[in-house]
C-alpha positions, 0 to 999 in steps of 0.5 A, spaced: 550 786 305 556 782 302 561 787 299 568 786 296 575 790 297 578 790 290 585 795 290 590 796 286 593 802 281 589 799 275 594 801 269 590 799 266 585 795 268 586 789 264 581 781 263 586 779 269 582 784 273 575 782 270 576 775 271 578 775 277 573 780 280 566 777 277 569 770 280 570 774 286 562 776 287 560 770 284 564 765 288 563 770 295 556 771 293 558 779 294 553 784 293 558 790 291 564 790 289 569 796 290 574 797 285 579 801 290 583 805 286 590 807 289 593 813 286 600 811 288 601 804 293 607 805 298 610 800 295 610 802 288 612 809 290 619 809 285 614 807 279 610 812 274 604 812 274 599 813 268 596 820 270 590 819 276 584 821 271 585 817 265 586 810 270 579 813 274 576 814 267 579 806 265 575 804 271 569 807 270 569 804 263 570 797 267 565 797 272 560 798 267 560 793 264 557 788 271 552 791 274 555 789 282 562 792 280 562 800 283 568 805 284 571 807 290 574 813 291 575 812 298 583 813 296 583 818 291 580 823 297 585 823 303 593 825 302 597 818 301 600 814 304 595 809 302 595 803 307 590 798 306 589 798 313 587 805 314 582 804 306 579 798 311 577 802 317 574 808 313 571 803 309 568 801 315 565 808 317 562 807 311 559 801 312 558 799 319 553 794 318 556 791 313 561 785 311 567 786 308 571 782 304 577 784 301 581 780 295 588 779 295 591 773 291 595 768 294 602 771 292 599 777 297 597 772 302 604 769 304 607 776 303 602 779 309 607 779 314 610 785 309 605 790 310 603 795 314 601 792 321 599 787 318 595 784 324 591 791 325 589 789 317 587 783 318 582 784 325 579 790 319 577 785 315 571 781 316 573 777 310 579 776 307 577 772 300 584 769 297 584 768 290 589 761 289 592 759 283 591 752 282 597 749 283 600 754 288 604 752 293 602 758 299 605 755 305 599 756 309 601 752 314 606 757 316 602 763 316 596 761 319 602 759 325 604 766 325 597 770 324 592 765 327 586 770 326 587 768 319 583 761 320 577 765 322 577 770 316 580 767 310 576 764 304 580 761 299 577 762 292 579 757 285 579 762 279 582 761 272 588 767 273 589 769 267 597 771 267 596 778 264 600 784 267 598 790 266 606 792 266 607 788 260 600 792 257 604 799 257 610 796 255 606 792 248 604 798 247 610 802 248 613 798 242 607 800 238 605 792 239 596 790 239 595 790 247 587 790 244 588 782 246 588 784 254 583 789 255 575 791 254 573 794 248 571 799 252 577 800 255 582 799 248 578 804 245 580 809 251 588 808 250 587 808 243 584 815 244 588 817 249 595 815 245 596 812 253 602 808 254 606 811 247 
């Protein structure tokens, strides 16, 4: 099986997010997608974040809604902190015989050389699916020179990025703004419930 890699903290889970995901399995023919989410990325480690049940529950409400799109709680079950290598080489115990993709988009790509052993994550992928913006420089001339593996393992997708931030989310809803626009229904329904981001 094809499966896709799709981290992050999802606070909250957005229409970004859903386009960006069902581009992914359709573009890259996946099987399954995990929605990896990441209780606190070591990177974000000075931000707030929403408490990790009311995420788990926005994005069990997300997945629902396509019928290849899984949770993965492969981050929420070890200590932090959480390397999307150490997420991939678990990923693989789980796996063995499958491939695994892992979505990044292309801001993350031409920062790759930032993150944590960033050769040993490549050589943990069997794919790294990128999704480009249309019209966005990458300088791939460049980081394929510095991480030559990258010209086996890269797949560049061209998807409608819908410039939603989910920072921008919580902070509509904290001035008492309609976020409703960004979001499922379902997931809408959850933060008006939960009184979230108020």
């Amino acid at each position: 099986m094809r499966i896709g890699v799709f981290g992050g903290t999802f606070d909250p889970p957005h229409l970004g997010h859903q386009i960006l995901a069902a581009e992914a399995v359709q573009q890259s023919d996946l099987d399954r997608l995990l929605w990896v989410l990441t209780p606190t990325p070591p990177h974000k480690l000075q931000q707030q974040h929403t408490a990790l049940e009311h995420r788990l529950e926005m994005v069990r409400r997300m997945v629902a809604l396509h019928p290849k799109f899984e949770l993965s709680e492969v981050e929420i079950r070890r200590p932090g902190p959480h390397y999307a290598l150490d997420t991939m080489l678990l990923l693989q115990e789980q796996y063995p015989t499958d491939v695994l993709c892992y979505l990044i988009g292309g801001d993350s790509l031409r920062d790759l050389h930032l993150w944590h052993k960033p050769e040993a994550f490549m050589n943990a992928c069997d794919e790294i699916v990128v999704m480009r913006r249309a019209g966005a420089k990458l300088g791939w001339r460049t980081i394929s020179s510095q991480f030559p593996v990258l010209k086996k393992k890269v797949k560049f997708l061209d998807a409608p990025l819908i410039e939603i931030s989910a920072s921008r989310i919580r902070e509509k809803a904290g001035q008492g703004e309609t976020v409703w626009q960004y979001l499922t229904p379902e997931v809408n329904a959850y933060i008006k419930e939960n009184r979230l981001y108020q």
